[in-house]
C-alpha positions in Angstrom: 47.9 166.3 355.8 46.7 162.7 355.9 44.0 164.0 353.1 46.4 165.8 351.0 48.1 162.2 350.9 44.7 160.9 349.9 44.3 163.3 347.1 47.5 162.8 346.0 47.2 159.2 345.7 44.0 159.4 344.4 45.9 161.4 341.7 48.5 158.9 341.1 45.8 156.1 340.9 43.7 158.4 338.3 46.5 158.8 336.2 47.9 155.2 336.6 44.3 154.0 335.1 44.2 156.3 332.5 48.1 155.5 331.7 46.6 152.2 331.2 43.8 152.9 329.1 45.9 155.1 326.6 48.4 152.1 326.4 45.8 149.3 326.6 44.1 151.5 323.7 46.8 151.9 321.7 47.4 148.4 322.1 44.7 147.2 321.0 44.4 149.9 318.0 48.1 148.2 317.3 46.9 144.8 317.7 43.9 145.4 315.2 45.9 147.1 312.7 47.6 143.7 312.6 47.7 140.8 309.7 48.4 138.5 312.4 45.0 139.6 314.2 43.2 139.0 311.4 44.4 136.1 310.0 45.0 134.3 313.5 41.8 135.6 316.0 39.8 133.9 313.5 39.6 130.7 311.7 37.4 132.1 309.1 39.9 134.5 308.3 42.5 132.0 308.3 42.6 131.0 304.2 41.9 134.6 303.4 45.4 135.4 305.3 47.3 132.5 303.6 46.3 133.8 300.4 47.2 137.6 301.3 50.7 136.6 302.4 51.3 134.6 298.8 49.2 138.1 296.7 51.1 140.9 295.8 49.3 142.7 298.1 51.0 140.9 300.8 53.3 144.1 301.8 50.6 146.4 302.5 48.8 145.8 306.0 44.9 145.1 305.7 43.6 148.0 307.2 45.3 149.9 305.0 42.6 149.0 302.1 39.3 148.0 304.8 39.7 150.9 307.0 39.2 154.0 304.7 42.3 155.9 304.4 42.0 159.3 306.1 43.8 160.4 309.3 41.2 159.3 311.7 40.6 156.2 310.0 44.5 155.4 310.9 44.2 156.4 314.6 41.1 154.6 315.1 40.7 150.9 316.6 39.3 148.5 314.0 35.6 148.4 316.1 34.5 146.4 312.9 37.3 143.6 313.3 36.5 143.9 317.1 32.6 143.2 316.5 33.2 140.9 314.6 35.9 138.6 317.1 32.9 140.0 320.0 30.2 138.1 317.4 31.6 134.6 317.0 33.2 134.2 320.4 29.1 135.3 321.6 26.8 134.1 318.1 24.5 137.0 318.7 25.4 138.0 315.0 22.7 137.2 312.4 23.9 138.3 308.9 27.0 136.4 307.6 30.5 138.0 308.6 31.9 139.9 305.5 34.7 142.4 304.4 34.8 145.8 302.7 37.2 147.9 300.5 35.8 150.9 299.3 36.8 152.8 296.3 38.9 155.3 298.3 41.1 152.4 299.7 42.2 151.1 296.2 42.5 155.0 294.4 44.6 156.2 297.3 47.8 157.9 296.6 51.0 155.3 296.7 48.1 152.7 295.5 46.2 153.1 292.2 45.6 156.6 292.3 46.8 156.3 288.8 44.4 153.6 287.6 41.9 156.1 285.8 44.6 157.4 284.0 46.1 154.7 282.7 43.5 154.0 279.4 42.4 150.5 278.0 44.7 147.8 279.0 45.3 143.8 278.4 42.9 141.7 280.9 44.2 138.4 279.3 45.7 137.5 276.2 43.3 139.8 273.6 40.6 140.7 276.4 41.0 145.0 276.2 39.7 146.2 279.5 39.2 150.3 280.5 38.6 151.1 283.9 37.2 154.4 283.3 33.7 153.8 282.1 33.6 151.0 284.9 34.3 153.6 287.5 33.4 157.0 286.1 29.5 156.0 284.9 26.7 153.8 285.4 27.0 150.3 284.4 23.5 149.3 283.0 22.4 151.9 285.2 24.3 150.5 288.4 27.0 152.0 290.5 29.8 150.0 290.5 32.7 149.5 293.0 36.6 148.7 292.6 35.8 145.2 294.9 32.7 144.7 292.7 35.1 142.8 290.0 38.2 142.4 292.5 37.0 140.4 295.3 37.6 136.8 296.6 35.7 135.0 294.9 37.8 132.5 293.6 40.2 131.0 296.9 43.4 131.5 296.5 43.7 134.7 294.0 43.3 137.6 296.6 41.5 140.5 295.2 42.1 139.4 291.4 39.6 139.4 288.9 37.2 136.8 288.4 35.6 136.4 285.0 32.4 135.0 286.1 31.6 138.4 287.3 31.8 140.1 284.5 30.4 137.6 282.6 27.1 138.2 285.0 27.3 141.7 284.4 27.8 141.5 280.4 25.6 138.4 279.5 22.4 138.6 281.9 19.4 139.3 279.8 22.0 139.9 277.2 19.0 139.7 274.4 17.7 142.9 276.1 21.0 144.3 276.7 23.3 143.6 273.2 25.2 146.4 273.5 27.0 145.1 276.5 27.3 141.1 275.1 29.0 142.7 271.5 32.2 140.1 270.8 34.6 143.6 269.9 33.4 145.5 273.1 36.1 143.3 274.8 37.9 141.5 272.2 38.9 144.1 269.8 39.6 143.2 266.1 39.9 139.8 265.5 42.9 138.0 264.8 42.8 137.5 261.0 44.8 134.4 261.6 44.3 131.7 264.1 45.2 128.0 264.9 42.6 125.5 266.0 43.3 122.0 266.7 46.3 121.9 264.5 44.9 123.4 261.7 44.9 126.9 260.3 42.1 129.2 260.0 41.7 132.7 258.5 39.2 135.2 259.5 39.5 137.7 256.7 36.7 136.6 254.2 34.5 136.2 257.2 35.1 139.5 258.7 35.1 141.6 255.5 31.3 139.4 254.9 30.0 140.7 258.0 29.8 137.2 259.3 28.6 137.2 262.5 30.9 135.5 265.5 28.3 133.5 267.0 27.7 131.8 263.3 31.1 129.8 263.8 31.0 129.9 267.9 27.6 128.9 268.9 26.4 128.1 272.6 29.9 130.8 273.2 27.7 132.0 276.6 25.7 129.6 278.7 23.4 130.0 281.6 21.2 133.1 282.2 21.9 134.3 285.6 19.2 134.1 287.7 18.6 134.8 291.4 16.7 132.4 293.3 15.4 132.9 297.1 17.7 130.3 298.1 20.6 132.5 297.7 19.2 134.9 300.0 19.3 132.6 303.2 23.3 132.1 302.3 24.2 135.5 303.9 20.4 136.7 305.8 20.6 133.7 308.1 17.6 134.7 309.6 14.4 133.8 307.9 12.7 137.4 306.3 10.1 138.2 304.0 12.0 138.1 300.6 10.6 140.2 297.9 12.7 139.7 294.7 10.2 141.6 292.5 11.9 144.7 294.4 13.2 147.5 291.8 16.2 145.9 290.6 17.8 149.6 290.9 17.3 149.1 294.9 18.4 145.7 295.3 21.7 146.5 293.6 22.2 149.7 295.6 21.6 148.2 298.5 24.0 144.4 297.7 26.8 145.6 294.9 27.3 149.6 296.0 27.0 149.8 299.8 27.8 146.2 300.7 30.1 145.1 298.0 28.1 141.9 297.8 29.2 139.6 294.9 27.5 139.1 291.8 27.8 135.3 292.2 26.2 135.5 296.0 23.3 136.2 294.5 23.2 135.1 290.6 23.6 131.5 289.0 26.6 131.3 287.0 27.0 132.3 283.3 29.5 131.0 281.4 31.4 132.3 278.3 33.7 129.8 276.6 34.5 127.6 273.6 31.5 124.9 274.3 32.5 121.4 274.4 31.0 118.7 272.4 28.1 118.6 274.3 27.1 121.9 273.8 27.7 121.4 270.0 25.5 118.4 269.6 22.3 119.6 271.4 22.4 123.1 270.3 18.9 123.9 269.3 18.7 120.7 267.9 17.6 119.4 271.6 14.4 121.6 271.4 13.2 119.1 269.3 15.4 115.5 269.5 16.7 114.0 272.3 19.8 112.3 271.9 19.3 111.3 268.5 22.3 112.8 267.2 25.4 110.7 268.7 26.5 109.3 265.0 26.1 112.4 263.7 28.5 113.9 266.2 30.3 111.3 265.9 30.7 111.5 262.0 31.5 115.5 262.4 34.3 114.8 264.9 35.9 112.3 262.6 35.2 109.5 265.0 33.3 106.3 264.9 34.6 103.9 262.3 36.4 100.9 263.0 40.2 100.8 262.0 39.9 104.5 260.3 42.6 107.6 261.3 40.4 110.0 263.1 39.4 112.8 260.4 37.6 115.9 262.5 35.6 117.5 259.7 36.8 121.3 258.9 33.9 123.2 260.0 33.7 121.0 263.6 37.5 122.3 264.1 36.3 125.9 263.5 33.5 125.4 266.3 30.4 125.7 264.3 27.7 124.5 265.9 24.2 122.5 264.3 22.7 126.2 264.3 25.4 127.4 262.0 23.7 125.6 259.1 20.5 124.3 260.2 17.4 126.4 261.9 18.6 129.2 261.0 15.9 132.0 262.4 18.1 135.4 260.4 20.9 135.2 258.2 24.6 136.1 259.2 24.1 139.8 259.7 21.3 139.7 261.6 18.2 140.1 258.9 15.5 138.5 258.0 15.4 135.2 257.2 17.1 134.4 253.6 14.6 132.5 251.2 14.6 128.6 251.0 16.9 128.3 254.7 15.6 127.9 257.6 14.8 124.3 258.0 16.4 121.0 259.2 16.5 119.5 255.8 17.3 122.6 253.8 20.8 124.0 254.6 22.0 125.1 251.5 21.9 128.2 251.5 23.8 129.1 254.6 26.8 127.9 252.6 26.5 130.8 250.5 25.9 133.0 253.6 29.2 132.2 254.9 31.3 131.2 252.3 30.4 133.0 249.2 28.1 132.3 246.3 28.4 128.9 244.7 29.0 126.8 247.6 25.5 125.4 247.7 25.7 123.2 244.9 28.3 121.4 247.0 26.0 119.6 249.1 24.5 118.4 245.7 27.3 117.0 244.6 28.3 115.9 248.3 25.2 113.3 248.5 25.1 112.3 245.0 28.7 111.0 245.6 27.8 109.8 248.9 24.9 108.0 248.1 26.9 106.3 244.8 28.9 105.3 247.4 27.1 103.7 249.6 25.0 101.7 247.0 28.1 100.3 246.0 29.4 99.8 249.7 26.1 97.7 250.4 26.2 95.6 247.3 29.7 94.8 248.4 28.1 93.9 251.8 25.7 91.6 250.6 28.1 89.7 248.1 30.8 89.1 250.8 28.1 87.7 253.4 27.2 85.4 250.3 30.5 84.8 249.2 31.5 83.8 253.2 28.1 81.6 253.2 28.8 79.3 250.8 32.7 79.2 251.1 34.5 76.2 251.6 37.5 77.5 253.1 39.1 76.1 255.8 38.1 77.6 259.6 40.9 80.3 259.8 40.0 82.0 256.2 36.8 82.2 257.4 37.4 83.3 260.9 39.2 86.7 259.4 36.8 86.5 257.2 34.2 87.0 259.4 36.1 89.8 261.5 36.8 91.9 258.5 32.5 91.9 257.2 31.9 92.7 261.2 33.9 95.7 260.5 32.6 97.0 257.4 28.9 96.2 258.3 29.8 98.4 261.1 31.2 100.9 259.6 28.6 101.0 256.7 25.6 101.1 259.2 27.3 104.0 261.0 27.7 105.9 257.8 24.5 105.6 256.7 23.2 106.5 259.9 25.0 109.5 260.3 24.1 111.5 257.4 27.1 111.8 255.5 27.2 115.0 254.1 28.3 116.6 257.4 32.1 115.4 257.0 32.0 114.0 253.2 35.7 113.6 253.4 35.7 111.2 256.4 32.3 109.3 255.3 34.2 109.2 251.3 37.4 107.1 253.2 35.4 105.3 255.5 33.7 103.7 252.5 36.0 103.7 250.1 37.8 101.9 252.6 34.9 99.7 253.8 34.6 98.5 249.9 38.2 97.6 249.4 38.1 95.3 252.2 35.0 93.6 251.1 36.7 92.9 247.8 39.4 91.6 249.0 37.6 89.4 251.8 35.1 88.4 248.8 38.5 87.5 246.3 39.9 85.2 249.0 37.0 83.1 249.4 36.4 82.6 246.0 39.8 81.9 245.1 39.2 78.5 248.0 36.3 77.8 245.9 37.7 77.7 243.0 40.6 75.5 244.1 43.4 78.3 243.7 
């Protein structure tokens, strides 16, 4: 009797325990399945939670896009969240702790099954973006993911789009690959009208010319996107044997398609954007001369001159760059070399490239003005220091005097310094400006002198 009782509580025990395991199971498959486990267990995790709970995503539980969606996925503990917690609290992990969202996550039904279907849509503003060829075939040869373009990069935009990834993707080795770096693959036509600094501009001639974009929009894409072994130790904390000169096909199989690694993990950025005046001024021309060319930019920007309106010449506000008239290696459609271009000093002919026949004999009759102009502007010069020198006007005439020939010798020196021709219509006011006041400095002190 007294071992039935045993049995029996034996039993009750056996069944208590595994009563407890179902629940303590199911509690923690519960507790996994959480946001709050994730974004509280772990401090790491923490920002990536705050930006979840502000994302549109922030309705849709986190295991429901890193645990892949099938039945047993759903009734399954998350052992990878667990390992994870088990990892920092113990630091036997070696490799950097990172999450994963494959394909079947994002396309499943109630989420963006639809996505395929849906055709070539609006990125930003003109930017025409298709997932299908992303998806459905290789990419340069590559595999590519949904989280390979939608990942966190950028804090606080939770799996959105960051451009720097696809400008990795589009732009590295882009002289080797120009069928992914063409303007239209992502831009579509070009808007035949556009505004630019306050001013107008119309892309009709250009287009119908075959001019090409990067003519008007030099240094558009900066940086080349390499991978350096330093990047390596940033996620394989141990030290290994690194061995870039790997098949690139393996390395990307191995870090984009089975571990969603990011392109910016690995690559130096590339960036693709209207260049800043910088980039203008030492573009090619830096091969060459080193910082030689501040009046110059100066002069193009309408900048520079004392007591003179800034005047931005009209090609500076349409982005073109020193390369867009000087050095050039082809002409605008991409051939050989047009006859007499192709130097520093020679630049004529690119007028004609981009604006039709006939515009080269402007510059002519840009620097025969010019230089009229400032042959008179230094004669003026040199008769109003005279004209000061020998004045005997009291201390104030001179005093203004003075101030007004420290401008214009400054603004004449810049002038001259700055080669003209690239913004005639600012280097025409500056000295037809510079002039006036020099007759008019050089009338007053005369008119003392002469007892007026």
């Amino acid at each position: 009797m007294f071992k039935g009782m045993r049995r029996l509580r034996f039993y009750e025990v056996l069944l208590l325990v595994l009563i407890a395991i179902i629940i303590g199971a199911w509690s923690i498959l519960e507790i996994t399945r959480s946001a709050l486990f994730c974004g509280n267990a772990c401090h790491i995790m923490r920002p990536y939670y705050d930006d979840w709970k502000k994302s549109t995503h922030n309705q849709v539980a986190c295991v429901e896009c890193h645990n892949p969606p099938t039945t047993a996925g759903q009734l399954t503990p998350d052992w990878g969240a667990i390992k994870q917690i088990a990892g920092y609290m113990t630091r036997p992990y070696s490799e950097r702790i990172r999450a994963d969202i494959s394909d079947a996550g994002c396309l499943q039904e109630g989420c963006h099954s639809k996505r395929l279907l849906d055709g070539k849509v609006f990125f930003r503003e003109d930017i025409l973006f298709d997932h299908r060829p992303h998806l459905g075939q290789l990419r340069r040869g590559k595999i590519l993911r949904c989280a390979t373009c939608h990942s966190q990069i950028v804090m606080g935009n939770h799996v959105t789009v960051d451009e720097n990834t696809c400008f990795i993707c589009h732009f590295k080795d882009r002289d080797k690959s120009k069928a992914t770096a063409r303007c239209r693959l992502c831009h579509g036509t070009t808007p035949e009208r556009t505004r630019s600094m306050d001013k107008n501009f119309d892309h009709t001639d250009y287009t119908a010319r075959g001019v090409r974009c990067t003519m008007c929009h030099p240094a558009i894409i900066r940086g080349n996107g390499e991978v350096s072994e330093d990047r390596c130790v940033g996620c394989h904390k141990k030290r290994m044997k690194i061995n870039l000169s790997q098949p690139e096909g393996l390395l990307h199989r191995k870090h984009v398609t089975d571990h969603n690694i990011r392109c910016e993990d690995c690559h130096d950025p590339i960036k693709h954007s209207t260049p800043n005046e910088s980039d203008l001024a030492q573009l090619d021309c830096s091969s060459c001369h080193e910082n030689k060319h501040k009046a110059i930019l100066s002069l193009y920007r309408g900048l520079g001159a004392d007591g003179i309106d800034p005047m931005p010449s009209p090609m500076y506000v349409s982005q073109v760059g020193c390369n867009g008239c000087h050095l050039a290696s082809e002409d605008i459609t991409g051939n050989a070399p047009t006859a007499g271009a192709g130097s520093a000093k020679d630049v004529s002919a690119a007028c004609d490239e981009c604006h039709g026949d006939g515009y080269r004999t402007l510059v002519a009759k840009w620097k025969k003005q010019l230089h009229k102009k400032i042959v008179l502007a230094e004669l003026k010069l040199k008769e109003a220091e005279k004209a000061i020198a020998v004045s005997r006007a009291n201390a104030g005439i001179i005093d203004s005097a003075r101030k007004i020939l420290k401008k214009s010798r400054h603004n004449f020196l810049f002038i001259r310094a700055s080669v003209p021709v690239h913004n005639p219509d600012y280097a025409v006011t500056v000295l037809d400006r510079t002039v006036l006041d020099l007759e008019k400095t050089i009338t007053l002190v005369r008119q003392v002198n002469d007892g007026v």
